[in-house]
DRENDO-1510 file (C-alpha; in Angstrom, 1 decimal, always signed):
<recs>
REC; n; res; u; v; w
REC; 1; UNK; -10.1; +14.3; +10.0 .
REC; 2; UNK; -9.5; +11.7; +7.5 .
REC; 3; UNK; -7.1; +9.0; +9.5 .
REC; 4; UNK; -9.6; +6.8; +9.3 .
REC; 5; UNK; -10.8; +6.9; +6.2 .
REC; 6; UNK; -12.4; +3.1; +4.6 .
REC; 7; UNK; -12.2; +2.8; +0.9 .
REC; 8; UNK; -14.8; +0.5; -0.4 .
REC; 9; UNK; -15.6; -1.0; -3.5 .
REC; 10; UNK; -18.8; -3.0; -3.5 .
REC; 11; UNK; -18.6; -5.1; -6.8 .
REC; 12; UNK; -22.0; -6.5; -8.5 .
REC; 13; UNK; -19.9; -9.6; -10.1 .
REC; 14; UNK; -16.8; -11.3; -9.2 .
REC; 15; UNK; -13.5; -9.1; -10.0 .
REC; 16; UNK; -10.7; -10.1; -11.7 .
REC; 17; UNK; -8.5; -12.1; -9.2 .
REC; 18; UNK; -5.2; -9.7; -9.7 .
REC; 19; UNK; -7.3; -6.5; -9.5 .
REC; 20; UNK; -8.8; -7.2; -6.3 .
REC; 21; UNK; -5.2; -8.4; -4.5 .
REC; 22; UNK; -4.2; -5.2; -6.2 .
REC; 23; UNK; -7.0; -2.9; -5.1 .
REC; 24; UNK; -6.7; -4.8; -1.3 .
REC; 25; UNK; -2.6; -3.9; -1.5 .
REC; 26; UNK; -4.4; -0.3; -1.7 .
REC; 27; UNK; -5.7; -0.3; +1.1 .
REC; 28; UNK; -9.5; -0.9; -0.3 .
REC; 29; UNK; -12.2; -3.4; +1.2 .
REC; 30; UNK; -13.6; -5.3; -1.9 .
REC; 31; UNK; -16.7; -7.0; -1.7 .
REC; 32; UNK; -17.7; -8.8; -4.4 .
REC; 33; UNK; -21.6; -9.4; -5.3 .
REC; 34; UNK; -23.0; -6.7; -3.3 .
REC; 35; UNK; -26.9; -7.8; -4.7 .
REC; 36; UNK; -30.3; -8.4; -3.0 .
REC; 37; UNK; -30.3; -11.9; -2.0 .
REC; 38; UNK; -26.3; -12.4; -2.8 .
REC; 39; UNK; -23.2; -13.1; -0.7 .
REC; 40; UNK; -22.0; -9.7; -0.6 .
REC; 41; UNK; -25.1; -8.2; +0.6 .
REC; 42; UNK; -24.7; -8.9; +4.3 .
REC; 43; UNK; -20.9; -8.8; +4.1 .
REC; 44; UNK; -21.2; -4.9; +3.1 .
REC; 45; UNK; -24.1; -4.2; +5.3 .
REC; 46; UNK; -22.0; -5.7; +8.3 .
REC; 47; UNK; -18.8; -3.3; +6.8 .
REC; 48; UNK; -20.8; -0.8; +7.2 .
REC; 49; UNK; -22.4; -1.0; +10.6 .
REC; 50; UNK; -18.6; -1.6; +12.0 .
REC; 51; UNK; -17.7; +1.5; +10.3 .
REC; 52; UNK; -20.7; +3.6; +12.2 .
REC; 53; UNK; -20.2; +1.5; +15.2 .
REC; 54; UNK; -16.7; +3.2; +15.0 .
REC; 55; UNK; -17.6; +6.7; +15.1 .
REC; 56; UNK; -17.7; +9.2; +17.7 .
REC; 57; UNK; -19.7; +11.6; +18.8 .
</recs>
């Protein structure tokens, strides 16, 4: 039930360089300023409508 399982962490601010290469050697999608009207806003809404678009019925 849980193969596909996506760990995300959506980050406000920039992370620390070695903790995101260490979080990403996890297995997790960072995203890094995940804000109205920043970067990561469209980057995670785009994460996420993959992930859905992945699901079935």
């Amino acid at each position: 039930m849980f193969e596909n399982t996506k760990f995300i962490v959506a980050a406000i601010e920039e992370t620390q360089p070695d903790y995101k290469y260490k979080l990403e050697c996890e297995g997790y999608k960072v995203i890094e300023q995940v804000f109205p009207n920043k970067p990561g806003e469209n980057e995670f809404q785009e994460l996420i409508r993959n992930i859905i678009g992945t699901w079935k019925e």
